[in-house]
C-alpha positions in Angstrom: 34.7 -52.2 105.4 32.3 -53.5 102.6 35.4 -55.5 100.6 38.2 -56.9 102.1 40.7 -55.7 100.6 44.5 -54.3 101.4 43.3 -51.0 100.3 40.3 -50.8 102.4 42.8 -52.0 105.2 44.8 -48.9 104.7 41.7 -46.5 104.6 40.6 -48.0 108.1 44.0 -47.0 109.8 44.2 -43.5 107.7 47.1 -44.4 105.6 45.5 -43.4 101.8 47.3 -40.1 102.1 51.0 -42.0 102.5 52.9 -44.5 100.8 51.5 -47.4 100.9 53.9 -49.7 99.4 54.8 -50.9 102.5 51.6 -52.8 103.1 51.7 -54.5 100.2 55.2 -55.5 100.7 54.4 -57.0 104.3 53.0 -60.1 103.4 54.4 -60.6 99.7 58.7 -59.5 100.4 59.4 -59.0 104.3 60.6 -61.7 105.8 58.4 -63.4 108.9 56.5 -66.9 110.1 53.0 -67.0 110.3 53.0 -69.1 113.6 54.4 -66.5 116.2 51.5 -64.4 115.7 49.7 -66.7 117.5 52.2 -66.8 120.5 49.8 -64.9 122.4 46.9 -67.1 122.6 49.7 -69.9 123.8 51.0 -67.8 126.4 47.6 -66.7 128.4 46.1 -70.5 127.6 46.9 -71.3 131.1 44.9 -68.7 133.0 41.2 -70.1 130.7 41.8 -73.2 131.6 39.9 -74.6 134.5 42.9 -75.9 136.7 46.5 -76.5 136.4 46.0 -80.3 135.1 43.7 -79.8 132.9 44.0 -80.9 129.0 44.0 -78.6 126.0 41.3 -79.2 124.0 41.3 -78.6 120.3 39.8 -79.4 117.1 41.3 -80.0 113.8 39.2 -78.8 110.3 40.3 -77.9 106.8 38.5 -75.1 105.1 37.9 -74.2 101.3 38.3 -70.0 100.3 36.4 -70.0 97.0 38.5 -67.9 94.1 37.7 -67.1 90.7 41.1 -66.6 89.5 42.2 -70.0 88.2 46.0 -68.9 88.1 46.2 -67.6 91.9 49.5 -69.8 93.2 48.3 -72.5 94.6 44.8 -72.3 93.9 43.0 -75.8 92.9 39.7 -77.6 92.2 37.3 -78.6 95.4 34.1 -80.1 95.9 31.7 -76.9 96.9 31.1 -77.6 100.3 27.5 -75.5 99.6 26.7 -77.1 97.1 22.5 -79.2 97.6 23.7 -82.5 98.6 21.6 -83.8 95.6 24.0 -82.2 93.4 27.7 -81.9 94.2 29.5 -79.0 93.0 32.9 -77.8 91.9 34.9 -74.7 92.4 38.2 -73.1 92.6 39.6 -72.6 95.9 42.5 -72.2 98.3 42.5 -74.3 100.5 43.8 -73.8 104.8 44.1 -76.6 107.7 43.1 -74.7 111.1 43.3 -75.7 114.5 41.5 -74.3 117.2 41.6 -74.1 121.0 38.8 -74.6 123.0 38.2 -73.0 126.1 35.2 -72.6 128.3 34.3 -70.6 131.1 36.0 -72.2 134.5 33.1 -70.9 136.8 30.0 -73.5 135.4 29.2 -75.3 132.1 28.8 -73.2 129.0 29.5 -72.8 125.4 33.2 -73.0 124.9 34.8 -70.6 122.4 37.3 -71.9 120.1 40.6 -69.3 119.6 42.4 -70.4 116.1 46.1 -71.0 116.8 47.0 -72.4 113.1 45.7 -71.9 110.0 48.3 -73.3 107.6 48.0 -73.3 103.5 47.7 -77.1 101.9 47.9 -76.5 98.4 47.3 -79.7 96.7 49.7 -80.8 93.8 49.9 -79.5 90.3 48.5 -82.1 87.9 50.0 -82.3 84.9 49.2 -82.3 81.2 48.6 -86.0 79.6 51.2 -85.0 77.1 53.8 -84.7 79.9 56.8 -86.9 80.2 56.4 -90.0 82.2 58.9 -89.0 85.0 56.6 -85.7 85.6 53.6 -87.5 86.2 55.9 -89.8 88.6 57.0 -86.9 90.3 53.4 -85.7 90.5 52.2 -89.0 92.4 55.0 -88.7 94.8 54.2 -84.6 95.5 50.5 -85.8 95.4 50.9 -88.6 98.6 53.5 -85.7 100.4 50.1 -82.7 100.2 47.6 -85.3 101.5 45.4 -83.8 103.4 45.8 -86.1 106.3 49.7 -85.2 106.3 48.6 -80.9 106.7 46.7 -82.1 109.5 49.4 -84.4 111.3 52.0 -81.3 110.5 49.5 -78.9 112.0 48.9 -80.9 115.2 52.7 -81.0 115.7 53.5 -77.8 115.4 50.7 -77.5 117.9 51.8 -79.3 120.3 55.7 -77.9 119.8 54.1 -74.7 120.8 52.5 -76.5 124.1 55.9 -77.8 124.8 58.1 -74.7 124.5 56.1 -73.4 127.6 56.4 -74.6 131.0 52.8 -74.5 132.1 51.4 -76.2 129.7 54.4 -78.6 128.4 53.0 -81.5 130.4 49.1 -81.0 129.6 47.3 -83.7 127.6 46.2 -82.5 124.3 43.1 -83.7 123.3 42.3 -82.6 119.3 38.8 -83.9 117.7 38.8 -84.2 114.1 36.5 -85.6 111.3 36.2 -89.1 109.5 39.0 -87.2 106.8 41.9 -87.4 109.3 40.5 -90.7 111.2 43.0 -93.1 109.2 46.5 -94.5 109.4 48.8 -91.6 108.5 47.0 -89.3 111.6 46.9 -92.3 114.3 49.7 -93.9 113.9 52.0 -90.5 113.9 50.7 -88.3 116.6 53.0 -86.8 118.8 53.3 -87.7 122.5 51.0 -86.5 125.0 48.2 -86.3 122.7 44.9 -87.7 122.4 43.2 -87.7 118.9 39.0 -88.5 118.8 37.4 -89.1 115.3 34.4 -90.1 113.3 35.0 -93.8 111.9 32.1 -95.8 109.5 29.5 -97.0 110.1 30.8 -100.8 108.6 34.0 -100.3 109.4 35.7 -103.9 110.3 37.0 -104.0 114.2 39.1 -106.4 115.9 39.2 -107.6 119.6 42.0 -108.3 121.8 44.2 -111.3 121.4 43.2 -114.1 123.5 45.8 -115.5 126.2 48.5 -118.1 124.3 47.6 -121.6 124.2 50.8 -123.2 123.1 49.4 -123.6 119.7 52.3 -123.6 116.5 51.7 -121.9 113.5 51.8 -118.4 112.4 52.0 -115.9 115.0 48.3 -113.6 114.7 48.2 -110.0 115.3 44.4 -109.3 116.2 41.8 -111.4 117.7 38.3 -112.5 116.6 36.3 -109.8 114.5 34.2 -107.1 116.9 30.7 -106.2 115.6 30.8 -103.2 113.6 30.0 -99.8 115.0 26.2 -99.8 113.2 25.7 -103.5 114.7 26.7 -101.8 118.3 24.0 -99.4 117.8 21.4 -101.7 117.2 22.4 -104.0 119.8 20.3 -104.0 122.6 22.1 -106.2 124.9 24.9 -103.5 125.2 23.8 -100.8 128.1 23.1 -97.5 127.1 24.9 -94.6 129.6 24.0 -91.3 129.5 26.4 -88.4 129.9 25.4 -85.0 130.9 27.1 -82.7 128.4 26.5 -78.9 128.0 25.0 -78.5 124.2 23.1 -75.8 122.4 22.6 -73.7 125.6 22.0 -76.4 128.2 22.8 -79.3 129.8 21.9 -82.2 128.4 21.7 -86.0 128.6 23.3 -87.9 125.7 22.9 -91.3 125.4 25.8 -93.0 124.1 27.1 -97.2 124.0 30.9 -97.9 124.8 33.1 -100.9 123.9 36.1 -101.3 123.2 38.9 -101.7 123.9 39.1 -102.8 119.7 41.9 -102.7 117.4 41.7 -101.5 113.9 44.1 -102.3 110.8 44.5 -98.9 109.8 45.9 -97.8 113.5 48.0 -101.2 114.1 47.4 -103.7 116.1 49.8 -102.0 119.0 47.0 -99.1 119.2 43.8 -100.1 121.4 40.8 -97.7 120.5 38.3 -97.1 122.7 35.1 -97.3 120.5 31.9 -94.5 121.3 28.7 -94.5 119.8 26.4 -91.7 120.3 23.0 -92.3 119.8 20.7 -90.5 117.7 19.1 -87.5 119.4 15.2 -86.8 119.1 13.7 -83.3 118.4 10.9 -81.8 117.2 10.7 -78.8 114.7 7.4 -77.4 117.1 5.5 -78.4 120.0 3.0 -81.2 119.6 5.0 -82.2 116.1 6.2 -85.3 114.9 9.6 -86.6 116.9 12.4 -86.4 114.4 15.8 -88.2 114.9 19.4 -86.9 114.3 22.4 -89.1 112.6 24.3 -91.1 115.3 28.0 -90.7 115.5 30.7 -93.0 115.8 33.6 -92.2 117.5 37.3 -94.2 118.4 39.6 -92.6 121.0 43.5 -93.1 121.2 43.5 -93.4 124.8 40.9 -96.5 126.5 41.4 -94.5 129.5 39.8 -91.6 128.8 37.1 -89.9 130.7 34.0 -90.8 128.8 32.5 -87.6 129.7 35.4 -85.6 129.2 35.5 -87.6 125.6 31.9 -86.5 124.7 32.0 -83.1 125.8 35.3 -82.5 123.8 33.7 -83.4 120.5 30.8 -81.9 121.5 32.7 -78.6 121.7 34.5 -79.1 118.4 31.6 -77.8 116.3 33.1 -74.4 117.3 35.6 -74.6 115.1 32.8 -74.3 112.1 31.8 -70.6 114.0 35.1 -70.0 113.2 34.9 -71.0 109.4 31.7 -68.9 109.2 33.0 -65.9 110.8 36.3 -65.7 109.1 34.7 -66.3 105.6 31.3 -64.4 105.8 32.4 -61.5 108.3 36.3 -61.0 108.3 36.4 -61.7 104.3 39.7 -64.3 104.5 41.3 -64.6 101.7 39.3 -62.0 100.0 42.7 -60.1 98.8 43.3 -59.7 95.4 46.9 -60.6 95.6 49.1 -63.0 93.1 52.6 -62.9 95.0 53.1 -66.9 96.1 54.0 -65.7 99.6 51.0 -63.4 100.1 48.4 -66.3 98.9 49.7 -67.8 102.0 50.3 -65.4 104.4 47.5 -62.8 104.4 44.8 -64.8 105.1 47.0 -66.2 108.2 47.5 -62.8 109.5 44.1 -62.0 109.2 42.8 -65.3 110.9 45.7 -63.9 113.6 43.9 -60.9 114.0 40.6 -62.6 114.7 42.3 -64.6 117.1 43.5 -62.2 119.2 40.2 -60.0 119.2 38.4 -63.1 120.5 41.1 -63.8 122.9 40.8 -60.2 123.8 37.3 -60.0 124.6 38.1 -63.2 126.9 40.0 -61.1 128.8 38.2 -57.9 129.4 34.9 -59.4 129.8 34.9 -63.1 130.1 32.6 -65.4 128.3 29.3 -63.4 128.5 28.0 -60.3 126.6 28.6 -57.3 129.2 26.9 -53.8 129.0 30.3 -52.9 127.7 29.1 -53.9 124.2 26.7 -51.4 121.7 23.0 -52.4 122.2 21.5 -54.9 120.1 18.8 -54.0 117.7 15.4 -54.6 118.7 15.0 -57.5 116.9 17.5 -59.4 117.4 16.9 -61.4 121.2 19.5 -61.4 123.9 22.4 -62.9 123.6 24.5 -65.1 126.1 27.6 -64.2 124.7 29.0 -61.7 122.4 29.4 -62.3 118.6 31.9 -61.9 116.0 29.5 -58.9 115.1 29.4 -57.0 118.4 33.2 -57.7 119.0 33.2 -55.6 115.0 30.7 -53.4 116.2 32.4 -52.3 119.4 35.9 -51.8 117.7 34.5 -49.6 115.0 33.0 -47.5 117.4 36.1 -47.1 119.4 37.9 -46.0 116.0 35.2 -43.4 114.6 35.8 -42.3 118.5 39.7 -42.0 118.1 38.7 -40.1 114.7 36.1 -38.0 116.1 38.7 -36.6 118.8 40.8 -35.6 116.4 43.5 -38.2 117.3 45.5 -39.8 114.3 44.5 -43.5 114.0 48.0 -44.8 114.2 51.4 -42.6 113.9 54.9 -43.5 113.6 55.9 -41.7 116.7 53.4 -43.7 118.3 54.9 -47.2 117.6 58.4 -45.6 117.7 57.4 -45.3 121.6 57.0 -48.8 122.3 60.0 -50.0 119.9 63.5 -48.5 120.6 65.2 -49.8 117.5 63.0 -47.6 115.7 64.1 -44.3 115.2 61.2 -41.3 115.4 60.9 -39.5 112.0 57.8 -37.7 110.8 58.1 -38.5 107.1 59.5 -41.8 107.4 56.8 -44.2 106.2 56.2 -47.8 107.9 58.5 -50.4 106.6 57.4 -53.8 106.2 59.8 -54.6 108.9 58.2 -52.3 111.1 54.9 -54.0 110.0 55.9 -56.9 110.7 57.1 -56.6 114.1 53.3 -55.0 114.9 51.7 -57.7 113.4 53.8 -60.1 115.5 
């Protein structure tokens, strides 16, 4: 449908001519946890992944959902993320921290495909007036520190990897979760939970610490870190540090990335009980067309929780995380999240969850029924578009429409009560009952 709304929900599955209070109800009144509607993607993780020790990898992003209305619960003030960098704009905006899976295909290297598994609201705090009494705006500071960013993110990766441990296959996996320079700090490294592995962007200046050296008897005050490490920028331009090469599969191929290790390095903000294991990847060179001038990406520097780590597996991983930006793209420009117009506290929160669900479990889907690549299964593309390796958010769209104009065109209801009352004993068969949201509910779960 055009708008993504509740209404044009309920015209897809034929329910115009019924009540439809029900729908409405589902995400505003009836009682359920966003989090179990991605149970599915946790229970067939094991059988994508390439063997049975091999780590989760995930990647951590927040996401701003523009709004006009300024008095939508828990709606606040951003910086326009598409906005010219020249000129930063604002805008109004719910904001959602998602974390994705990774998983690639187990016969050869390819483009992974990252399956969302959270996407949990982080409101920020209300601000308020200057008038206000001076215990409010206390309170405010305090609620202010509690919605940091960097806290949704910790919660999210928890409530992760609780999910990882509730299931034996995967309980004692690794989790490796790449995230940005906004979650590279103190209150994400020195809280993660155990068996997990965090990889993020640090600066460029930012002051590093080596080891302590061995004790030489000396008195005095006891010292945490060693001498001061050159900074991540200085290791770039150092030349006496080798460079390595990693082969990593990137934009369609396999490629050689140069990259400089050192480390391990210590870092105030993770403690001096945390060694980091410090990457920098080199600037890559390309050229807009053949015989043109040979351009030069930004470098990236990364820090690792765990020295030990497999350097390619390290690269590869945050490599792969730029998936999790598909995902913002698809869910905001194709699936319209958060594009209902509702006001109830409970559905600001909970729609666009059960819609990111939804998107989740049609990716997962089309895993499973045709693996990684774009199959004759799928409509044919137009002739101007070239072939593609795998299929899109689009053709996965395309492909589901067309099986429900088929349903439609067979003269087969879209979905019935009797139908669901099939599959779910506790619901008793009536043909003018109408869908409760508990009913709803327990098919959205």
């Amino acid at each position: 449908m055009r708008l993504h709304l509740t209404s044009r929900a309920i015209c897809a599955i034929g329910r115009q001519f019924v009540d439809w209070s029900a729908d409405y109800r589902l995400c505003s009144r009836s009682p359920w946890n966003p989090h179990p509607l991605f149970n599915p993607i946790f229970d067939r993780l094991p059988r994508l992944l390439a063997s049975p020790s091999a780590p989760v990898i995930a990647a951590l992003d927040d996401t701003l959902c523009k709004k006009t209305g300024r008095h939508i619960p828990g709606v606040g003030i951003a910086r326009d993320p598409m906005s010219p960098p020249f000129h930063v704009n604002l805008c109004y905006g719910l904001r959602f921290v998602q974390v994705s899976v990774l998983v690639s295909p187990t016969e050869g290297p390819g483009a992974a495909r990252a399956l969302p598994v959270r996407f949990d609201f982080a409101p920020p705090a209300i601000k308020p007036k200057k008038n206000a009494a001076p215990e409010v705006h206390e309170a405010y500071q305090k609620e202010k520190k509690l919605r940091a960013l960097p806290l949704a993110g910790l919660a999210a990766i928890a409530s992760v990897r609780q999910s990882l441990d509730e299931r034996a296959e995967t309980a004692e996996r690794q989790m490796i979760i790449s995230g940005d320079g906004s979650y590279t700090n103190k209150a994400v490294l020195r809280n993660l939970p155990p068996r997990t592995t965090f990889i993020g962007r640090i600066r460029k200046d930012a002051k590093l610490h080596l080891p302590l050296p061995e004790p030489d008897g000396a008195t005095g005050r006891p010292r945490l870190y060693g001498s001061q490490a050159p900074t991540p920028e200085q290791i770039l331009k150092d030349d006496s540090i080798p460079v390595t090469k990693i082969s990593c599969f990137a934009a369609g191929e396999l490629r050689q990335i140069p990259v400089k290790v050192y480390g391990p390095v210590y870092w105030r903000k993770a403690g001096a009980d945390l060694p980091l294991f410090l990457v920098v990847v080199k600037p890559l060179g390309y050229r807009l067309r053949i015989g043109s001038k040979l351009l030069y990406r930004q470098p990236a520097f990364l820090i690792c929780t765990d020295p030990n780590l497999d350097l390619q597996l390290l690269v590869q991983s945050y490599i792969q995380r730029w998936e999790i930006e598909c995902n913002h793209r698809d869910e905001k420009s194709l699936l319209g999240v958060a594009q209902g117009q509702v006001r109830s506290p409970q559905a600001v929160s909970r729609l666009p969850q059960l819609q990111v669900a939804a998107y989740s479990l049609l990716l997962l889907a089309s895993i499973l029924s045709s693996g990684f690549q774009r199959t004759s299964q799928y409509l044919p593309l137009p002739k101007w578009r070239r072939k593609s390796a795998r299929p899109s958010l689009t053709d996965l769209l395309s492909l589901l429409r067309d099986q429900i104009f088929a349903r439609g065109a067979e003269g087969k209801p879209l979905l019935t009560f009797d139908d669901f009352a099939d599959t779910n004993p506790q619901v008793t068969k009536s043909p003018k009952q109408p869908l409760a949201a508990d009913t709803l509910s327990t098919m959205a779960a």
